[in-house]
N, C-alpha and C positions, 0 to 999 in steps of 0.2 A: 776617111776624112784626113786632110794633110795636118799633120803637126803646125800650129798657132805661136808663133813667138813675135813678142814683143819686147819693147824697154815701157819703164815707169822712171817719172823722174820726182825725188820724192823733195818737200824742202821742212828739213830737220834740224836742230840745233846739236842732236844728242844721239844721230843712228837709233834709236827704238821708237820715239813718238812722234807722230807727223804734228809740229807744232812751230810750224814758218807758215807766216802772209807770204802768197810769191812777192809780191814787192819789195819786200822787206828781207827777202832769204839774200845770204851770200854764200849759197851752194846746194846742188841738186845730189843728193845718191839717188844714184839708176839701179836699178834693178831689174835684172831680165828676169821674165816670163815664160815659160814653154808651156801649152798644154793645160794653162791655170793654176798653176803651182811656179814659185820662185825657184829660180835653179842658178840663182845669185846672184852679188852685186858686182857689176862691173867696174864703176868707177863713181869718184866723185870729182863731179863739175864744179868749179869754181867762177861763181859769178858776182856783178856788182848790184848792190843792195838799190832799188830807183826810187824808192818809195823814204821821201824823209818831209816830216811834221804837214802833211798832208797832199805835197808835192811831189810830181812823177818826172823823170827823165824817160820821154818816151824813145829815145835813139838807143839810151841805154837798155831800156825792158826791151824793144826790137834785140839787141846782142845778146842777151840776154834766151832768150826765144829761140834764135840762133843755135845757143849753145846746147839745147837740148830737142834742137830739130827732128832727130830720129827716134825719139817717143814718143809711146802713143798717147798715154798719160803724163799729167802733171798733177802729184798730187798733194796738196797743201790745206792748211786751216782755215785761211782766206784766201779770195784773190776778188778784188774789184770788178769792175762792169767792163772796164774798156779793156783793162788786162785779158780778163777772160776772152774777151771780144778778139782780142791780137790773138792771142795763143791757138784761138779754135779756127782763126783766119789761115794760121801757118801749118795747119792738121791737125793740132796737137787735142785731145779733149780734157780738161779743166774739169778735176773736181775736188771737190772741198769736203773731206772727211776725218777729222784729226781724230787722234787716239793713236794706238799700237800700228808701226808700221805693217805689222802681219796683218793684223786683225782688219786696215785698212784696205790693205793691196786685195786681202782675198773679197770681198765686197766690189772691190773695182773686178777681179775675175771672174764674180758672178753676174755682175751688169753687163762685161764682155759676151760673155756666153748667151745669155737672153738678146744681147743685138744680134748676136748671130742666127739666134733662132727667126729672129724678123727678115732679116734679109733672106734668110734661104727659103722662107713663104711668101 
């Protein structure tokens, strides 16, 4: 089977805990993936925050979206209905699992791994 690599794009205040709403994040750490194991962070994204006192700028979550198009996840504490909606429209799949960023991403690796086994049945 070929080698699996992707990005994760995580939204953290502190590098260790996934504990940013997307809306509400002003920045992604990415994190690549090979094979289901983290083989490091590549960068951090800097984005603008859309979500303020219950109001969205959706042009802004679209750039936003944008800026971390080549992930396969986004992974955050919340994200809304229409957020989520956008993100999964642009490929990206949305999930919401706060705690330790390890301890998250490998839970998103093991979800990875079971769609695969769906697809290839």
């Amino acid at each position: 089977m070929a080698e699996k690599k992707y990005l994760i794009a995580v939204a953290s205040t502190d590098g260790i805990v996934v504990n940013q709403h997307f809306g509400r994040a002003d920045r992604f750490l990415v994190y690549r993936i090979e094979d289901g194991k983290i083989t490091g962070t590549d960068e951090t994204r800097n984005v603008k925050p859309v979500c303020s006192g219950g109001d969205h700028n959706e042009d802004a979550m679209l750039d936003n979206i944008k800026t971390i198009s080549d992930c396969r996840y986004v992974l955050v504490s919340r994200i809304g209905q229409r957020a989520a909606m956008l993100v999964g429209q642009n490929g990206i799949i949305p999930m919401e699992i706060p705690g330790m960023i390890e301890e998250s991403i490998a839970k998103i690796t093991a979800f990875d791994q079971i769609q695969d086994l769906f697809e290839r049945n």
